[in-house]
Backbone bond lengths (Angstrom), bond angles and torsions (degrees), N, CA, C in turn:
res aa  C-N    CA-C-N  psi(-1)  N-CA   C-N-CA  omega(-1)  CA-C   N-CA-C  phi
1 X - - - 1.431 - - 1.535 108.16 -
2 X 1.250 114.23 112.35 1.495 120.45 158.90 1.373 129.20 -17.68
3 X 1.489 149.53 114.97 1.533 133.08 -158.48 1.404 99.53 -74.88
4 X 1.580 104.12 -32.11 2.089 101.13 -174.58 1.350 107.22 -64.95
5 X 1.665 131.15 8.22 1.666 100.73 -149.46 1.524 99.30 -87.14
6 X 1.399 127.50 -17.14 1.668 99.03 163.46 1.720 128.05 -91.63
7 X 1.626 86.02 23.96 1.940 79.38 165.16 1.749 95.90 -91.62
8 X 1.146 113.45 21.19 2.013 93.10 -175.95 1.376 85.11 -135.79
9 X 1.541 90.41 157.17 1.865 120.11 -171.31 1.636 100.80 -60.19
10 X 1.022 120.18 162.37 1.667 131.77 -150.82 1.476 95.98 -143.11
11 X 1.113 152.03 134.07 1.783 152.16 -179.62 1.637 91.55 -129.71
12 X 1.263 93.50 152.36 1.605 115.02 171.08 1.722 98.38 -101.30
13 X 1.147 117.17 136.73 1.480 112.24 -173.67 1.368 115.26 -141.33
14 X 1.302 134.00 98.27 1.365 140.00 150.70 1.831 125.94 5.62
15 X 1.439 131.72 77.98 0.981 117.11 -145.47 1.950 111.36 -53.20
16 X 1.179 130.23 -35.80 1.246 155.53 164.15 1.615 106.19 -23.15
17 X 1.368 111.16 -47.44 1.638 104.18 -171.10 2.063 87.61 -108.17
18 X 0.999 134.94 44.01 1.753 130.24 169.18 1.688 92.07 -105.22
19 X 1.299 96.58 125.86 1.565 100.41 173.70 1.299 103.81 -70.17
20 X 1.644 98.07 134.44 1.757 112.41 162.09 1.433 125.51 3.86
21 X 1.309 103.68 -66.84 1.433 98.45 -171.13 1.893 123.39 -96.60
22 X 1.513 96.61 14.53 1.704 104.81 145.16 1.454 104.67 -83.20
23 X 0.991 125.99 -59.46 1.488 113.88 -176.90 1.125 112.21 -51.30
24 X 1.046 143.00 -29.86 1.687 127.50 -170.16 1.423 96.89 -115.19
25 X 1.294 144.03 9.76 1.472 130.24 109.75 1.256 134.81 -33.32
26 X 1.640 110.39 -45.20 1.257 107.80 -161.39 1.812 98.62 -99.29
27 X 1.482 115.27 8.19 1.435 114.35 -165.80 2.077 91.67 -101.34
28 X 1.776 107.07 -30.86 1.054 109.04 -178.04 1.668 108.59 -95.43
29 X 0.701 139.95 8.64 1.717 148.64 120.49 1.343 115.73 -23.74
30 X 1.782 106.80 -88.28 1.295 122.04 170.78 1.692 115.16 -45.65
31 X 1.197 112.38 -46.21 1.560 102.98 179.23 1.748 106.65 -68.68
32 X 1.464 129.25 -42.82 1.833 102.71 176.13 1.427 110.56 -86.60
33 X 1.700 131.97 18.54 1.495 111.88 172.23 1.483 94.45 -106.31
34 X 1.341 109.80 -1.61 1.460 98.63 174.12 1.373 119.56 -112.06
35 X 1.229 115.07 11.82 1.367 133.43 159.27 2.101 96.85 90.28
36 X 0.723 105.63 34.82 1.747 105.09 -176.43 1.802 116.74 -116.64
37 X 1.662 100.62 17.58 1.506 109.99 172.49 1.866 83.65 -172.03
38 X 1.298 78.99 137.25 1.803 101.52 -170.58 1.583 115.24 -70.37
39 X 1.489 110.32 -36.66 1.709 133.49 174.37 1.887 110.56 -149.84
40 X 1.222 65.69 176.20 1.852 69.93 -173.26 1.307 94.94 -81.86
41 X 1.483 160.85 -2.11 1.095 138.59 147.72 1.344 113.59 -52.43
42 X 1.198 118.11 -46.91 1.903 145.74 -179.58 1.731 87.29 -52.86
43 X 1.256 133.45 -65.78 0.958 138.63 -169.99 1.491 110.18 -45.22
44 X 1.837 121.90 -89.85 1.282 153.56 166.49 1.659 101.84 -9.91
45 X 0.926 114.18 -42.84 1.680 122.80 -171.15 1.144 105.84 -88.05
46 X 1.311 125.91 -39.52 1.527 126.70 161.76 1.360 124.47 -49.90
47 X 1.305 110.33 -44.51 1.502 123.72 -176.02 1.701 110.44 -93.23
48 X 1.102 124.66 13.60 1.402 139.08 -145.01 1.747 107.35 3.35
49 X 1.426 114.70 67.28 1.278 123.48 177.97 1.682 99.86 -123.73
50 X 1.126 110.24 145.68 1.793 138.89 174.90 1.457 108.82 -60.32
51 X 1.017 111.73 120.14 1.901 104.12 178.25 1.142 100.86 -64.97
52 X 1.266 141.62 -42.84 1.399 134.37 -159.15 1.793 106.02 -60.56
53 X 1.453 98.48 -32.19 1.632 105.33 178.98 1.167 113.66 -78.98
54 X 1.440 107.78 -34.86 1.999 122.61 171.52 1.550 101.14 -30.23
55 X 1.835 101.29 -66.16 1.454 113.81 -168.63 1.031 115.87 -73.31
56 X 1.710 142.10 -21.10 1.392 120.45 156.15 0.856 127.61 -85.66
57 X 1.880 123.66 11.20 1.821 102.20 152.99 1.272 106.25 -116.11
58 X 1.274 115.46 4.27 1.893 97.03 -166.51 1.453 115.36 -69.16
59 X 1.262 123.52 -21.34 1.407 125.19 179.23 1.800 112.97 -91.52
60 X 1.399 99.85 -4.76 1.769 105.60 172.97 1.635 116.38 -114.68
61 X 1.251 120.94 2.19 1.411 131.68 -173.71 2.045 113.42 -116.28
62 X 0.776 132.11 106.15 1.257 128.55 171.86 1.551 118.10 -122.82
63 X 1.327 119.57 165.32 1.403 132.38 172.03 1.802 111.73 -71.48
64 X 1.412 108.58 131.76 1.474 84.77 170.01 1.382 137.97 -65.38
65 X 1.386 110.46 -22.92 1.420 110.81 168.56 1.539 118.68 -76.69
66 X 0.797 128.78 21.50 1.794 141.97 171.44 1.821 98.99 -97.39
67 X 1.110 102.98 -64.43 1.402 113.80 -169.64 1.517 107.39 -73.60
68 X 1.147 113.22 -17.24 1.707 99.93 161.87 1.322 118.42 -104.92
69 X 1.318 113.57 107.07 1.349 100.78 -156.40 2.177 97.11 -103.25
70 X 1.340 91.32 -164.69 1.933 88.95 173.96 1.651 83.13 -91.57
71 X 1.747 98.10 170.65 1.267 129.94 174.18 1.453 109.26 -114.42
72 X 1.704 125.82 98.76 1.160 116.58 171.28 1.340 118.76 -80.87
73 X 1.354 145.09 143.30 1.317 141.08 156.50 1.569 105.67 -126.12
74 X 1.616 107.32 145.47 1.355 119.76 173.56 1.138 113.43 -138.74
75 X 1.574 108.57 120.78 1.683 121.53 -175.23 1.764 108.29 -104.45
76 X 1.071 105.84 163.43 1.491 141.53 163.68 1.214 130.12 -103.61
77 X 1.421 122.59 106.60 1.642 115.26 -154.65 1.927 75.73 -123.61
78 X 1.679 103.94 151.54 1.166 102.43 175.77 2.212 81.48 -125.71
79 X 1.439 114.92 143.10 1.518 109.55 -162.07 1.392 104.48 -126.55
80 X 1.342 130.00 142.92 1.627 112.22 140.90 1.950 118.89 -59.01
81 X 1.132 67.90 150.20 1.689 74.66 174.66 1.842 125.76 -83.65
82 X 1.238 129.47 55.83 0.890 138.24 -175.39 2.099 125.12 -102.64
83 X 0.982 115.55 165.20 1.531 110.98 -160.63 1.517 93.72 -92.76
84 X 1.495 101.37 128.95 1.360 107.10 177.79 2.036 111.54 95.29
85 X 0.679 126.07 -22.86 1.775 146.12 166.88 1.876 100.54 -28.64
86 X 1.519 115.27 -67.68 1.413 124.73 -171.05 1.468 95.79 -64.10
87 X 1.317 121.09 -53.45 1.471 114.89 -170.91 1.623 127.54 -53.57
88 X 1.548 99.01 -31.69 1.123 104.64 -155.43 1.766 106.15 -92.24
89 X 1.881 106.70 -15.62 1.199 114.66 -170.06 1.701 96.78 -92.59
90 X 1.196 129.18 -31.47 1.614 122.10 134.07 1.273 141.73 -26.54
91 X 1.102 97.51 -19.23 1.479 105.83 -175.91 1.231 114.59 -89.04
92 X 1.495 98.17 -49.98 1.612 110.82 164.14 1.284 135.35 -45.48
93 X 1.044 114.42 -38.17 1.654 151.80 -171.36 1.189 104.65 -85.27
94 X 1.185 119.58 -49.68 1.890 131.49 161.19 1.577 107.15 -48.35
95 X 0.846 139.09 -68.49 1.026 159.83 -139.41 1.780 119.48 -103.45
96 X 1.609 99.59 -22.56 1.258 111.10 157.86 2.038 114.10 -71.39
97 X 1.329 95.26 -13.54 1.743 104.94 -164.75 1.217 123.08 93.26
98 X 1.372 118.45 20.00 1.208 117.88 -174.50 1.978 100.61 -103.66
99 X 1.258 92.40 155.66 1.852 105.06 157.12 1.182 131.34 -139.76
100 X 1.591 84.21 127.59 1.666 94.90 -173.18 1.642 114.93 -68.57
101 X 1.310 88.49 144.87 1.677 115.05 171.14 1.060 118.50 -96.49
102 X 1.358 130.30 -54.58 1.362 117.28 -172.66 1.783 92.62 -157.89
103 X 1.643 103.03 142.11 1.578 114.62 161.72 1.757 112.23 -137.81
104 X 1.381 87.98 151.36 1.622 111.87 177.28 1.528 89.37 -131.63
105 X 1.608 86.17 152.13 1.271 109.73 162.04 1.220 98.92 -160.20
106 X 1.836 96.53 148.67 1.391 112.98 -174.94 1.676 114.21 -73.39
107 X 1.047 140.65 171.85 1.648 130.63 127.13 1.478 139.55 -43.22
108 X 0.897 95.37 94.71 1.826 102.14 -170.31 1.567 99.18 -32.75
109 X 1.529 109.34 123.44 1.951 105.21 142.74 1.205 101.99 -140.44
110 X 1.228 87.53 149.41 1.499 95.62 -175.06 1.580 136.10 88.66
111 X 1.590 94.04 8.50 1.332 97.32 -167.58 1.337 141.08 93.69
112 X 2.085 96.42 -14.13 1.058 111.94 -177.75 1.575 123.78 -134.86
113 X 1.567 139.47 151.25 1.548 108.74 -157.96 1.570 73.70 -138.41
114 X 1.382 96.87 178.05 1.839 107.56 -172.03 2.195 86.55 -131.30
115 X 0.982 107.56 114.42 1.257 130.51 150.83 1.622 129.18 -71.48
116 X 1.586 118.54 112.88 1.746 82.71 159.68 2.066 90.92 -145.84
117 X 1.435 90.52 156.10 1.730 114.44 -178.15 1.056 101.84 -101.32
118 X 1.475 108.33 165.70 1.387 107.98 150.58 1.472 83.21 -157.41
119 X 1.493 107.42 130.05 1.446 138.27 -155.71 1.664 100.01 -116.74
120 X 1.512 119.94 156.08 1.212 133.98 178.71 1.762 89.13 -113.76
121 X 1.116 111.67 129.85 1.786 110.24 -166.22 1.774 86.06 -134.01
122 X 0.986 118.10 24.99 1.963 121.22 154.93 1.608 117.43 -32.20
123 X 1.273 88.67 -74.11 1.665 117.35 -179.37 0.985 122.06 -83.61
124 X 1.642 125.69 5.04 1.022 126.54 -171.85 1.488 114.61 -75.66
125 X 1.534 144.55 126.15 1.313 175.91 -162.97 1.517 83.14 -74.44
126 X 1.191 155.63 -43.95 1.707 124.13 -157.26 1.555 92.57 -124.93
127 X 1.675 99.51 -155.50 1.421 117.57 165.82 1.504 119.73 -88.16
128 X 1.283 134.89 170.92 1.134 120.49 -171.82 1.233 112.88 -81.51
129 X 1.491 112.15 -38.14 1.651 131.72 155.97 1.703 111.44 -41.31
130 X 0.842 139.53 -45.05 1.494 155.51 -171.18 1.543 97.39 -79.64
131 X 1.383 140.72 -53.09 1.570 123.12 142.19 1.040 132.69 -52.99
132 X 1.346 133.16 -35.47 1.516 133.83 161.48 1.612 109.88 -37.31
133 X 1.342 109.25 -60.86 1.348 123.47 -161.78 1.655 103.91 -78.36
134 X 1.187 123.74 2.75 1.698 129.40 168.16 1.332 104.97 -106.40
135 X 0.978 118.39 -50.79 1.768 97.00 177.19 1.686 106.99 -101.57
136 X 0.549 99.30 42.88 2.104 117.39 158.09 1.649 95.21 -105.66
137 X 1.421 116.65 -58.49 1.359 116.12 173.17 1.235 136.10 -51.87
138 X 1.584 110.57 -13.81 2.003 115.91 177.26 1.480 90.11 -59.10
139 X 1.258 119.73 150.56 1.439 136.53 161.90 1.245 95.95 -57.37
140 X 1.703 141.69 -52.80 1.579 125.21 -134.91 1.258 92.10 -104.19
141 X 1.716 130.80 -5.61 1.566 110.05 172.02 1.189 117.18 -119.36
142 X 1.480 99.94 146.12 1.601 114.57 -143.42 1.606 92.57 -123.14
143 X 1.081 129.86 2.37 1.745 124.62 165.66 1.431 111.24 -167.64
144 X 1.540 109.18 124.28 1.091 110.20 173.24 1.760 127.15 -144.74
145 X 1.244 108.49 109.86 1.490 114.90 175.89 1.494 127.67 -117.15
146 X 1.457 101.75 -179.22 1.111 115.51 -157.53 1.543 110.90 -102.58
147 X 1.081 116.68 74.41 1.726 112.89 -178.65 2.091 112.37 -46.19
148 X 0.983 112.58 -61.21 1.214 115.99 -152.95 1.844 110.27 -147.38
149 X 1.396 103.36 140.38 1.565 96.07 165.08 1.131 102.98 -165.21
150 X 1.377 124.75 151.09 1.411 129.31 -176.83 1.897 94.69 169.88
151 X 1.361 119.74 -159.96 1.206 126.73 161.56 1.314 121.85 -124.87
C-alpha cells in the first residue's frame, strides 16, 4: 500500500458499475490473503486477469470492509479513590457507545488510583473530544489522557 494513499479522495462505489478488471483484482487479492492462489501469477490466471492490470489497481482498489477499520483509543484516568468512581466512569463510556476492551487499575494509595482503558470508539455517538470533555467533568477524576489511538 502506497504511504500517500490517505492524502487522496476515497469514493464509495457501486460494485455493478467497477470495470471488470477491478473486480478481478479485488477477487485475486482475496484469493492470495486467503491463501487460495500461491502468488499473484497463481492468482491472475484464476481470475483470468493480466498482471500488468493486477498491478495498476491493486494498490488503488480495496474492499469496504478493509477500509473501515475499528477505532482503538486508550486513556489514562488519574481518580480519587472513592466507592462507586469505576462504575460510574463506565457508565459514561457505556453510554457514550463505546466498548471497553481492556481495564487496569492500580491500588489506590493515597487516596488516589491510576486507571487506564482502551475503548473501541466505532460506534461511538459523539466526538472523541466531546467524551474527553464528559469525564473531565466527573467530580472524582482529576487527570485524564490520552495514551494511544489508532487500530
Amino acid at each position: 500500500m502506497r504511504k500517500d494513499r490517505f492524502d487522496k479522495k476515497f469514493y464509495l462505489v457501486r460494485e455493478d458499475v467497477l470495470p471488470e478488471a477491478m473486480k478481478k483484482t479485488l477477487d485475486a487479492k482475496e484469493m492470495i490473503e486467503r491463501g487460495k492462489a500461491e502468488s499473484v501469477w497463481d492468482a491472475v490466471q484464476k481470475v483470468d486477469l493480466s498482471r500488468s492490470a493486477f498491478y495498476k489497481y491493486r494498490d488503488t482498489v480495496f474492499p469496504f470492509h478493509t477500509v473501515v477499520k475499528e477505532r482503538l483509543i486508550t486513556l489514562f484516568f488519574h481518580l480519587e479513590d472513592r466507592s462507586g468512581t469505576l462504575s460510574h466512569l463506565l457508565g459514561v463510556v457505556a453510554s457514550s457507545g463505546c466498548n471497553v476492551l481492556t481495564i487496569h487499575q492500580t491500588i489506590p494509595l493515597q487516596g488516589r488510583a491510576n486507571v487506564t482503558l482502551s475503548l473501541n470508539v466505532t460506534q461511538m455517538g459523539i466526538e472523541i473530544e466531546e467524551l474527553l470533555a464528559r469525564l473531565r467533568k466527573l467530580e472524582f477524576v482529576e487527570k485524564v489522557e490520552v495514551l494511544g489511538t489508532g487500530a
